[in-house]
KEZA-589619 format. One record per residue (C-alpha): chain; residue number from 1; x, z, y. Coordinates in Angstrom, 3 decimals, padded with zeros to 6 digits. Each point is the difference from the previous one (the first is absolute). Layout:
unit  pos  xx  zz  yy
A  NUM  X  Z  Y
...
This chain:
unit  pos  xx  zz  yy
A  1  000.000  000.000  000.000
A  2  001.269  -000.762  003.707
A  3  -000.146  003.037  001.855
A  4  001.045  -001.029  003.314
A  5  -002.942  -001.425  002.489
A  6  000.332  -003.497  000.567
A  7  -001.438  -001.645  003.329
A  8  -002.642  -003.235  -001.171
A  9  -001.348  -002.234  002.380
A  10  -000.880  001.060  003.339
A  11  001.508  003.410  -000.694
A  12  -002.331  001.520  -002.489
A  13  001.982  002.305  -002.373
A  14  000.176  -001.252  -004.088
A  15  000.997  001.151  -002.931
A  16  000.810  -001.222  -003.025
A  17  -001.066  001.702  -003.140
A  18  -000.116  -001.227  -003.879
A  19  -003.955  -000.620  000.454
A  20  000.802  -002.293  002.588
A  21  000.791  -000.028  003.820
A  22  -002.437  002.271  002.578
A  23  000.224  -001.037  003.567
A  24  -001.821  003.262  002.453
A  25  000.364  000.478  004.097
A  26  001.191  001.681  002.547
A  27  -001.585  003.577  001.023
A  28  000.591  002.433  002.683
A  29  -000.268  003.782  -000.274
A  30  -001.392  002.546  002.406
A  31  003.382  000.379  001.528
A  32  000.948  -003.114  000.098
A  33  001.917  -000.845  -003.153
A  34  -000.273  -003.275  -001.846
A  35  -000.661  -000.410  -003.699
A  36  -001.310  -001.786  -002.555
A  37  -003.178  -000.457  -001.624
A  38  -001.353  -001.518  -002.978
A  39  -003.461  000.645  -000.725
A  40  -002.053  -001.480  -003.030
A  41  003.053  -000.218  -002.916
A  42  -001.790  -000.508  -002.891
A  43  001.016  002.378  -002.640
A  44  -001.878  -000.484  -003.258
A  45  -002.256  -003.390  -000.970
A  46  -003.600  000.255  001.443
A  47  -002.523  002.132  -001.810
A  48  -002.316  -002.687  -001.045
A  49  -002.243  -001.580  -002.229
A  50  001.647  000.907  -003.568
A  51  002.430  002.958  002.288
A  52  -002.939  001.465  001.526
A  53  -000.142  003.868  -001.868
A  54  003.694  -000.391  -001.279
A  55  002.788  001.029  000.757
A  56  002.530  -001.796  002.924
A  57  001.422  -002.914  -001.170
A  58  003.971  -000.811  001.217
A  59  000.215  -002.275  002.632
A  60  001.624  -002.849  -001.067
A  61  002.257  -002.324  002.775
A  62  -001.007  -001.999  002.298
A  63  001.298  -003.136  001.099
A  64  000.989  -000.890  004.366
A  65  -000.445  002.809  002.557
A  66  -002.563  002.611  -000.336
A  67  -001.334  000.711  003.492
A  68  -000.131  003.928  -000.005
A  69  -002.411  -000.272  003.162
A  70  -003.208  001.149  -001.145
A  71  -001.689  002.929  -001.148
A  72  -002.733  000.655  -002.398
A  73  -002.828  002.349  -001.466
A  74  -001.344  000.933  -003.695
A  75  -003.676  -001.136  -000.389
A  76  -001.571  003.272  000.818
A  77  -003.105  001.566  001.538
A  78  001.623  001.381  003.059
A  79  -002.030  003.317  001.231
A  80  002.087  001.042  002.803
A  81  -002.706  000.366  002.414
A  82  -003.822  000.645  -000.724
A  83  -001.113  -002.468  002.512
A  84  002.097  -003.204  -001.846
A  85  -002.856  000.211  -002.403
A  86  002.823  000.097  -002.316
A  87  001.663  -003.558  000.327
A  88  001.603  -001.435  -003.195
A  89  002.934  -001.474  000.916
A  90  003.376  -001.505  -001.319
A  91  001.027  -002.372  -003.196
A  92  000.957  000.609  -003.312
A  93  002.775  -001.833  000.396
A  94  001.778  002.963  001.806
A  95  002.798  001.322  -001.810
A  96  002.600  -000.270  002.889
A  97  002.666  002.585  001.667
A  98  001.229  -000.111  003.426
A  99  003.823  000.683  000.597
A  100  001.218  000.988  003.955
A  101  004.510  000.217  000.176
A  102  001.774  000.774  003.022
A  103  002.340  -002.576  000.720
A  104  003.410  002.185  -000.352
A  105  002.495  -001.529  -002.797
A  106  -000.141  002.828  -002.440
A  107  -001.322  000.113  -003.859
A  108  -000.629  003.188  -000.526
A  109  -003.025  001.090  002.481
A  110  -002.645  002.764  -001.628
A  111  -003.213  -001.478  -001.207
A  112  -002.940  001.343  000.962
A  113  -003.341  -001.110  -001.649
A  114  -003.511  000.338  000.774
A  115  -002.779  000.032  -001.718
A  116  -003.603  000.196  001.960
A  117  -002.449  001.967  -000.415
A  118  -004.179  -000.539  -000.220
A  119  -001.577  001.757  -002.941
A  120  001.569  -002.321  -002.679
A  121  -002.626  -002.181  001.662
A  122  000.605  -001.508  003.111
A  123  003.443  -000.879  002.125
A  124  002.913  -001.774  000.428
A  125  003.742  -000.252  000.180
A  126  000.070  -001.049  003.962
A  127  -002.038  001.839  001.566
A  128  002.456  002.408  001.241
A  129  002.653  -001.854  001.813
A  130  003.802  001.335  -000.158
A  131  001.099  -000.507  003.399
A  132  000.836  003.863  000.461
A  133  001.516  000.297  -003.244
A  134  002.264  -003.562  000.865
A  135  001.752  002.348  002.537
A  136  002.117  001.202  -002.995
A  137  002.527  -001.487  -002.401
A  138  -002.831  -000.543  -002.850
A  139  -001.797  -002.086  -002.381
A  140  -003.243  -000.204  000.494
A  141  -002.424  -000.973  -002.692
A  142  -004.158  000.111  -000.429
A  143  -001.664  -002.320  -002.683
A  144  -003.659  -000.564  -000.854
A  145  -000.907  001.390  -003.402
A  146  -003.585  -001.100  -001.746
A  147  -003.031  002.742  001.402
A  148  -003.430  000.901  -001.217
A  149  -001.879  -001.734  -002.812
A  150  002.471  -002.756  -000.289
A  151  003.022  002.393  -000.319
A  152  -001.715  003.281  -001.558
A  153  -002.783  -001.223  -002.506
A  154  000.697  001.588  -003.370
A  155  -001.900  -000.359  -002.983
A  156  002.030  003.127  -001.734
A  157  002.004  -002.239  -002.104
A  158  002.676  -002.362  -000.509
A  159  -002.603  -003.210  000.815
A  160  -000.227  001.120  003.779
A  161  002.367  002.722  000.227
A  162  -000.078  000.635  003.492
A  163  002.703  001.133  002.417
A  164  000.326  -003.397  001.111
A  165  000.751  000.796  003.557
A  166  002.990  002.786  -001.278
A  167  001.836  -002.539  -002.297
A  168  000.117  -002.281  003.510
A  169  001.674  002.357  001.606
A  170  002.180  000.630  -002.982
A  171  000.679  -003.948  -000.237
A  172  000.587  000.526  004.084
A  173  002.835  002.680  -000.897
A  174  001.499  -002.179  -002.333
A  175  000.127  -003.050  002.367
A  176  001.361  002.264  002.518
A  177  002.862  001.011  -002.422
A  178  000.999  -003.844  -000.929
A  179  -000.093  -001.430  003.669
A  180  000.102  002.678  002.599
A  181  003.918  -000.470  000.181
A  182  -000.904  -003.418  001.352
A  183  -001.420  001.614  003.335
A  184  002.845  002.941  000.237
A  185  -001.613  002.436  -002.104
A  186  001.461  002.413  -002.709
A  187  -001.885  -000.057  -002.655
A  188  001.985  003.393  -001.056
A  189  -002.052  001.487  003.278
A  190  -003.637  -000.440  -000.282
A  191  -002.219  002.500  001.136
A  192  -003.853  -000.993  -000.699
A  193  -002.560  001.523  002.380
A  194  -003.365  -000.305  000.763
A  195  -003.194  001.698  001.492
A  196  -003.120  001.522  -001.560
A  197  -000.479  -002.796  -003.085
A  198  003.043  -001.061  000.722
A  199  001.613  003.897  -000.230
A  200  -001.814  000.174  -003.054
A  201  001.230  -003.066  -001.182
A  202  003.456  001.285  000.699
A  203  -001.064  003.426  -002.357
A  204  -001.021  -002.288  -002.870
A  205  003.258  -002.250  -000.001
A  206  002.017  003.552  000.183
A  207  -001.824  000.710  -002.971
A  208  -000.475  -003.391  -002.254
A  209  003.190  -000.668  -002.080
A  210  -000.424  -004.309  000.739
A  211  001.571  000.959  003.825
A  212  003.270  001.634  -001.578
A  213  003.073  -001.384  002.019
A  214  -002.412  -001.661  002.828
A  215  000.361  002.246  003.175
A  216  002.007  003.406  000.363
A  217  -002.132  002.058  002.609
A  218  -003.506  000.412  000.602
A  219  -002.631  000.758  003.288
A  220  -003.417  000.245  -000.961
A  221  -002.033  000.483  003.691
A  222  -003.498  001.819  -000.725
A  223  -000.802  -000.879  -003.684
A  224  001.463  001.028  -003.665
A  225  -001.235  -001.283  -003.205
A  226  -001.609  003.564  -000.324
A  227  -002.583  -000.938  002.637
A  228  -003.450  -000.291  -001.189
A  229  -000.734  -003.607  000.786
A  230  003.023  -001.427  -001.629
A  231  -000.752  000.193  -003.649
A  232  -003.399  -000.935  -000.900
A  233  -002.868  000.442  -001.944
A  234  -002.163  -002.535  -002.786
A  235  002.153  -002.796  000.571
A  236  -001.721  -001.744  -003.398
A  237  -003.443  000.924  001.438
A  238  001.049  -001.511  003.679
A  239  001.373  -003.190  -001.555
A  240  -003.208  -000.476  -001.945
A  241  -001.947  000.784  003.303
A  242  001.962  -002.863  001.738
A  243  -000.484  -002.537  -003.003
A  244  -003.843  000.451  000.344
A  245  -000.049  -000.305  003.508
A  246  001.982  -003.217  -000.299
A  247  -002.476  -001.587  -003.347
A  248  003.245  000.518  -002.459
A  249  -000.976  001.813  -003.437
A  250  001.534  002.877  -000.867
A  251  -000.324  000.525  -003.467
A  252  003.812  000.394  -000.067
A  253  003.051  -000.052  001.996
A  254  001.416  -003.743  -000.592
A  255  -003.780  -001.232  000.813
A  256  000.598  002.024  003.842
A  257  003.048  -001.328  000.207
A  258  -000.296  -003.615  -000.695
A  259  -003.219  -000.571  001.646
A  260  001.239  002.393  002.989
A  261  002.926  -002.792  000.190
A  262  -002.736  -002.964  000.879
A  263  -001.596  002.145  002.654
A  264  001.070  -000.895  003.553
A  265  002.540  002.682  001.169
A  266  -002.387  000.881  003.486
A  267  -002.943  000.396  -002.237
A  268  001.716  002.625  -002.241
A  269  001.224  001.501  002.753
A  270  -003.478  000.031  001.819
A  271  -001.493  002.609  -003.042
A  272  002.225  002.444  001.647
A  273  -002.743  000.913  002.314
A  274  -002.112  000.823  -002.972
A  275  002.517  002.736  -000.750
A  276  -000.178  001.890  003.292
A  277  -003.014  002.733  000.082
A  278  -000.141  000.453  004.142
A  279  002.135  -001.791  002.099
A  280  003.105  -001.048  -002.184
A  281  000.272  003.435  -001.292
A  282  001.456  001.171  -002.669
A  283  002.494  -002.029  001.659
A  284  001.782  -001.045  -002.825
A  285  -002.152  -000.956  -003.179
A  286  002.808  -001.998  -001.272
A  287  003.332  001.165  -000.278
A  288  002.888  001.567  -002.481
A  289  -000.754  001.041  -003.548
A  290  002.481  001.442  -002.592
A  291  000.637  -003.646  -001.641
A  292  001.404  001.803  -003.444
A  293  -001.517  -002.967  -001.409
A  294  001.995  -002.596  001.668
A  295  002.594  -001.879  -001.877
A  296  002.149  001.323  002.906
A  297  -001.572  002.763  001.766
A  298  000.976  001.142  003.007
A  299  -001.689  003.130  000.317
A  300  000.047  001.055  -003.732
A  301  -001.406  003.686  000.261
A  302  -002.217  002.158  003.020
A  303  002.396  000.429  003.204
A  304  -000.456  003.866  -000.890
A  305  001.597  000.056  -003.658
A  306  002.669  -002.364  001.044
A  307  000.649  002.629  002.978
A  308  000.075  003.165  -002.127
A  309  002.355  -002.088  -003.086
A  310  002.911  -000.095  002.541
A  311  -000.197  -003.774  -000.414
A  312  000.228  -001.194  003.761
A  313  002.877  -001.691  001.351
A  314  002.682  002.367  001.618
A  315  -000.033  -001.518  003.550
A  316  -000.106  001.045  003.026
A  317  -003.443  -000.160  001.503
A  318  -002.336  000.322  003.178
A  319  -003.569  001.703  000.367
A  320  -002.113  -000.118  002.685
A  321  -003.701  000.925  001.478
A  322  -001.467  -000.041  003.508
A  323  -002.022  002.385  001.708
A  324  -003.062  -001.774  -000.334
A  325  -000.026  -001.850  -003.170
A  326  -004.009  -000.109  -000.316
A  327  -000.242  -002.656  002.754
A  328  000.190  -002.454  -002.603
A  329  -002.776  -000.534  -000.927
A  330  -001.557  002.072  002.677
A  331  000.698  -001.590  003.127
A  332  -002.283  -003.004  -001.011
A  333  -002.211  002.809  -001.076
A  334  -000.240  000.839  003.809
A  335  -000.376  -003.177  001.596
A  336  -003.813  -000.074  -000.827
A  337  -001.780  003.121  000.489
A  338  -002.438  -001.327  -002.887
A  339  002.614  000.673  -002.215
A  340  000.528  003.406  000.805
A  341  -003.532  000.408  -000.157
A  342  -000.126  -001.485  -003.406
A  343  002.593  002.707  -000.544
A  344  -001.737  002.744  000.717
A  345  -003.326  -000.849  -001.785
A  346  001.252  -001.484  -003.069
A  347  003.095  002.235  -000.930
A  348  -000.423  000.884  -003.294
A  349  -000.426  -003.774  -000.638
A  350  002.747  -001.356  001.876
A  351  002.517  002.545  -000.037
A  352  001.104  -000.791  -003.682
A  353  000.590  -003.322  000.989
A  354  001.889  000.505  002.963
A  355  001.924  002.546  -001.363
A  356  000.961  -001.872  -003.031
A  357  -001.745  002.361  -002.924
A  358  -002.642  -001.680  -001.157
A  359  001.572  -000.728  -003.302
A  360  002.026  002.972  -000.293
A  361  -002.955  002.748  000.033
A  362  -002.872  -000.316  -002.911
A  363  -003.101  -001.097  002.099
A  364  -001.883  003.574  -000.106
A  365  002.873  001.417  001.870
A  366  000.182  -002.634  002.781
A  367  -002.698  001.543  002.803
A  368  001.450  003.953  -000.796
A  369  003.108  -000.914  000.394
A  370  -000.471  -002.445  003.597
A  371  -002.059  003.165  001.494
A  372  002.691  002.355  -001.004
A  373  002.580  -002.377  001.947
A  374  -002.330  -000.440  002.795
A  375  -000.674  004.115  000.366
A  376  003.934  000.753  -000.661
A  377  000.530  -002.688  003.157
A  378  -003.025  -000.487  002.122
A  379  -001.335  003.548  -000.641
A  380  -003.721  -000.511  002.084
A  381  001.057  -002.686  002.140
A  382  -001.715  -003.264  -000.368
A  383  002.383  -003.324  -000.122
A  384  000.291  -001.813  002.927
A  385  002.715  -001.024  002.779
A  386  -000.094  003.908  001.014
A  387  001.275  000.804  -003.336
A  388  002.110  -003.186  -000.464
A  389  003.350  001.410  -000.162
A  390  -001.400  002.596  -003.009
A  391  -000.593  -003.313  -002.154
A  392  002.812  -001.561  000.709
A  393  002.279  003.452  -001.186
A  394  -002.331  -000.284  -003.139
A  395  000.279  -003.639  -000.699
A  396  003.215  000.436  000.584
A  397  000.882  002.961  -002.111
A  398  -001.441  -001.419  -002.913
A  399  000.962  -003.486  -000.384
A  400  003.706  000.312  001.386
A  401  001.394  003.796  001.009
A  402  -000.393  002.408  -002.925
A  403  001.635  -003.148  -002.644
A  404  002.508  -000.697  002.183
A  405  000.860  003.163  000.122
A  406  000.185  000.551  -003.909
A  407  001.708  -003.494  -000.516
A  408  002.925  001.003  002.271
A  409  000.644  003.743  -000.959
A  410  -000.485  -001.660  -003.765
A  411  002.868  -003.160  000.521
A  412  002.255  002.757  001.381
A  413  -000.214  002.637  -002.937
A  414  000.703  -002.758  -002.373
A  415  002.594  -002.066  002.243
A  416  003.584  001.165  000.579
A  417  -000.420  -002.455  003.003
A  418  -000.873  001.144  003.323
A  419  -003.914  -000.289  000.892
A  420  -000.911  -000.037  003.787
A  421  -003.109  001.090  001.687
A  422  -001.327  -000.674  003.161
A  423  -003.360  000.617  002.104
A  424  -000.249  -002.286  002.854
A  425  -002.717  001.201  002.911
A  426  001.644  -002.248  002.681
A  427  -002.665  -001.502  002.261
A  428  000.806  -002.857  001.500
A  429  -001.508  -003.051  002.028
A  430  -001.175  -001.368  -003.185
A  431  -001.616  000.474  -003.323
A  432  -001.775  -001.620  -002.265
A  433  -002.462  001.922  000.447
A  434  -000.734  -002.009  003.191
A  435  -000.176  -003.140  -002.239
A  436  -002.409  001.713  -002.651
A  437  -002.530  002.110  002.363
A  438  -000.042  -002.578  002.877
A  439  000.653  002.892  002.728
A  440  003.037  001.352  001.181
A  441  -000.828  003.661  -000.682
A  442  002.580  002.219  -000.601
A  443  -000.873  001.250  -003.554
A  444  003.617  000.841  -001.214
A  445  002.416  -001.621  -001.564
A  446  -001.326  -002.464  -002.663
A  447  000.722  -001.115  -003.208
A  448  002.491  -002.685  000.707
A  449  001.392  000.858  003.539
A  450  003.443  000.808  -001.009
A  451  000.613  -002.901  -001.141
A  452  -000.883  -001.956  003.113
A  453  003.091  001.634  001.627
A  454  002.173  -001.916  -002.801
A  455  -001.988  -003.143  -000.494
A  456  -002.299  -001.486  002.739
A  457  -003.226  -001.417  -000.092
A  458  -001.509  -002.840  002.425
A  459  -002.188  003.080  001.053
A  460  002.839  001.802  001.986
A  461  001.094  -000.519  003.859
A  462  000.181  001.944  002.901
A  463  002.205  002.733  -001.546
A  464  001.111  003.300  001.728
A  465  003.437  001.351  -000.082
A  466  -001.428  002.019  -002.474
A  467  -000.995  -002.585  -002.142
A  468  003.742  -001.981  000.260
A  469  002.087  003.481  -000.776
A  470  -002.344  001.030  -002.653
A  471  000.630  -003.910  -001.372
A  472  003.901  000.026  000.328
A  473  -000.494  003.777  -001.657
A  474  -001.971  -001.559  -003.007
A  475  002.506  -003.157  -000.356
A  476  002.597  002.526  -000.144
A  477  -001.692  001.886  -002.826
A  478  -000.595  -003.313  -002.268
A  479  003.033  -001.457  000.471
A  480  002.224  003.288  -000.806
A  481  -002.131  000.929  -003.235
A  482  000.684  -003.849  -001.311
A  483  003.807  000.422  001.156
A  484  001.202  002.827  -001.805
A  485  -003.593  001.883  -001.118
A  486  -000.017  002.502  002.212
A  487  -002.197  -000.363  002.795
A  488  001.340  000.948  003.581
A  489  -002.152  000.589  003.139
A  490  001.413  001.342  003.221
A  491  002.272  003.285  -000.814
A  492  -002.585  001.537  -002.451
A  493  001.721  001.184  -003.282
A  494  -003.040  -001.253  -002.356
A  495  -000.277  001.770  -002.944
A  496  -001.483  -001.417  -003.512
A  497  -002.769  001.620  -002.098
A  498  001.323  003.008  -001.917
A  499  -000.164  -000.867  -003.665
A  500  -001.598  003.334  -000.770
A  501  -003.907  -000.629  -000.387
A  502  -000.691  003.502  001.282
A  503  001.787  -000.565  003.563
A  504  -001.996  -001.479  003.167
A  505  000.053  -003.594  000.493
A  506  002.763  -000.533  002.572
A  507  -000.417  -002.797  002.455
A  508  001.107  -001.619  003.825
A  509  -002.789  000.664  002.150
A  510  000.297  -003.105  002.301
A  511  -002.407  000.964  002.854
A  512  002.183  -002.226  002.796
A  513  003.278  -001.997  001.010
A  514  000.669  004.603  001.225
A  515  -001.935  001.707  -002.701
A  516  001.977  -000.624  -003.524
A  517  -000.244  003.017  -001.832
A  518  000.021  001.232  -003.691
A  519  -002.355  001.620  -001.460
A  520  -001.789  001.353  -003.018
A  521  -003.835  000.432  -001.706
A  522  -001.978  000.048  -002.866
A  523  -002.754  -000.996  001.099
A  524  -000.209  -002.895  002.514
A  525  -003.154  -001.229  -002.191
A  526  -002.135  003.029  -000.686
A  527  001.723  -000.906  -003.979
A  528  -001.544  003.601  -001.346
A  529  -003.633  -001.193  000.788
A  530  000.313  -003.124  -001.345
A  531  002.066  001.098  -002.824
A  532  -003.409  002.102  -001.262
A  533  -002.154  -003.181  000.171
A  534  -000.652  -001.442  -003.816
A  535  001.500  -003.323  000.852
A  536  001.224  -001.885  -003.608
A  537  003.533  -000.466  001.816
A  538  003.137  000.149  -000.002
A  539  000.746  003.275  -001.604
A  540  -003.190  000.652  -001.073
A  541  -000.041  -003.246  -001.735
A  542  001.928  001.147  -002.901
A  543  -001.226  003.628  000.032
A  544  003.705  000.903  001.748
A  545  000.302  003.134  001.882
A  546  000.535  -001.179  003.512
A  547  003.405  002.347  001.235
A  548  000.549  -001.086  002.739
């Protein structure tokens, strides 16, 4: 492979790898520096017709120049905001990753990878743009990965395994480690990150034994593979659900999966809708199973078992959680006040849904156990925008805080590695909880904001000075951990987890650019009260005494 940048025609940077040569342009970064960009490198064959529900398939060469200038979307159903009406949007052909290089004559730059986030069912790789991060010498990398129905659908067997949209990424990791070099990147230096799917995503490859040798640290941003809407339930059931909906029989698996094949890819993708009970919630029907019936599974046991056997790669890794995790999904839930009302006079109905439980709890249990959440919570107070914040701590709590917690003080009692913690209640100009409610009220720090201070979105301008230390603060942060995988930010001395179960969760309070400050808790989520709930999870799953 040629590692050095070469300059094409009118000046666009190439490179020239064994698949064949990729021409990209010319960027510039929030403080000016030039670098390259190649967006839309395909890294596996397209996931059609006979590839559609299997695994990625290599990509083989091309022949000419392959114009890295465009970027691309899995076929989805994209519910980012209520009033969309839920737009399906994208291709299946969409298996592409998007390289950005500073242009410095070195080989040996840190890789840093990203993988988005949306529920398992919804996103892409460029919708965060790296011009912060392209302020340091790094490799930046984000790839699409197959999402929803099209990259989730299981039929609990080795016909229509499921996973699809992991053993993308996987193929991703492997791409990255045969051509990175090409763009200056060590492949002996990749650190994988990624926020709320994406963190979880990150969990799941620290735990499958098909990404052995792929990427050497880990920073998983507001979801673990512990969190309740990552694995899911009656994949079979769902997949026969989606066959009927579409006029395939489903008698047995092969008859779903070859008539599911001669289905247009928008109208499989259009039953989605069928699987949402109010709104798009439970906000991710489809998503990761425990494939131990894959010919090569990549999750081959629960998250929890593989936690407690010790069998977890011994790398250095990242946790984090922000103050107000709940505003997704909440902050859409705002943006109506029909909603809320809805809320308030249908909770026992709704709640399981929104909170994820409706499969984990035997059906008599469901309305004792949504008033004892709402009375532990809400005490007499009705829902509405009065008692808005209360939801959001509750939604919050229970579909990202209290497993987060476990996940991280787990990885570090069975990792000789370093595990890092932080909470992150910076307010700043923007959040995407501006982009989800439609307001601008301040409601705390949401679920994704931190990583807008890496990674920027078309949403942000007009930033405060505020807003550009807390960025350069952030950068900082990333591009330490993926330097030597330790994480560095200002003068604090930031300590890891203890490994001892029993001790606090330690963790860097980042309030501001000024207010950096460890700290320790055990219980940022209310984890006792939601411990005592009868939830078929996790530990409770397999009958295991939760210790921690």
């Amino acid at each position: 492979i040629e590692t050095d940048f070469c300059k094409g025609r009118g000046e666009f940077p190439e490179v020239n790898t064994d698949l064949g040569k990729i021409r990209g342009s010319y960027r510039v970064s929030v403080l000016g520096r030039k670098y390259a960009a190649f967006e839309g490198i395909p890294y596996a064959e397209p996931p059609i017709q006979e590839y559609r529900f299997e695994e990625p398939q290599e990509k083989r060469p091309w022949q000419g120049i392959w114009i890295a200038n465009n970027t691309y979307t899995c076929l989805q159903l994209h519910h980012a905001k209520i009033d969309d009406n839920y737009k399906i949007e994208g291709q299946e052909d969409c298996l592409y990753i998007n390289i950005y290089s500073p242009q410095i004559k070195r080989k040996d730059l840190d890789v840093i990878v990203f993988i988005h986030g949306g529920a398992f069912m919804f996103g892409n790789g460029h919708f965060y743009e790296p011009d912060i991060l392209m302020d340091k010498d790094v490799v930046y990398v984000s790839l699409n990965y197959r999402v929803g129905i099209l990259g989730f659908l299981s039929t609990e067997d080795s016909v229509i395994p499921g996973n699809f949209g992991l053993k993308d990424q996987l193929m991703a990791l492997k791409w990255i480690q045969k051509y990175i070099s090409a763009f200056g990147g060590n492949t002996d230096s990749v650190t994988i990150t990624g926020m709320s799917a994406g963190g979880a995503s990150v969990h799941i490859h620290y735990l499958s034994p098909l990404s052995e040798g792929l990427f050497h640290k880990g920073y998983s941003q507001s979801g673990t593979a512990l969190n309740p809407w990552v694995l899911v339930e009656n994949s079979l059931e769902k997949a026969k659900l989606a066959a009927h909906y579409l006029g395939c029989p489903s008698g047995s698996s092969v008859e779903i999966l070859e008539c599911l094949r001669q289905r247009p890819g928008l109208q499989i993708v259009e039953t989605t809708r069928k699987f949402f009970s109010w709104l798009y919630n439970p906000f991710s029907p489809f998503g990761v199973v425990v494939d131990k019936w894959s010919k090569n599974p990549i999750l081959p046991d629960h998250p929890i078992k593989i936690l407690e056997s010790g069998k977890v790669k011994n790398l250095p890794w990242i946790f984090s959680m922000t103050e107000s995790e709940g505003l997704y999904p909440a902050a859409e839930f705002v943006s109506n006040s029909r909603f809320l009302q809805e809320i308030q006079e249908q909770w026992d109905t709704l709640l399981p849904h929104i909170l994820d439980f409706n499969h984990t709890l035997c059906s008599e249990k469901l309305n004792p156990v949504a008033q004892e959440i709402r009375d532990y919570y809400f005490k007499d107070k009705p829902i509405s925008e009065n008692s808005f914040s209360t939801l959001v701590k509750l939604i919050g709590d229970r579909l990202f805080v209290v497993d987060i917690e476990t996940a991280a003080k787990l990885q570090a009692s069975r990792s000789s590695s370093p595990v890092y913690f932080y909470y992150f209640t910076y307010i700043g100009t923007h959040s995407l909880s501006d982009f989800l409610s439609g307001n601008t009220e301040n409601y705390g720090a949401s679920h994704g904001d931190d990583t807008l201070y890496v990674l920027r979105t078309h949403m942000q301008k007009n930033c405060t000075e505020e807003d550009i230390k807390m960025a350069s603060l952030m950068r900082d942060l990333w591009s330490s951990f993926a330097h030597i995988g330790i994480p560095h930010i200002n003068d604090v001395i930031w300590q890891p987890i203890s490994r001892n179960k029993a001790h606090p969760l330690k963790y860097l309070h980042i309030g501001s650019p000024s207010r950096l400050q460890m700290a320790a808790n055990d219980n940022l989520g209310n984890k006792e009260f939601w411990d005592s709930l009868p939830y078929k999870e996790n530990y409770k799953l397999f009958n295991q005494k939760d210790e921690l």
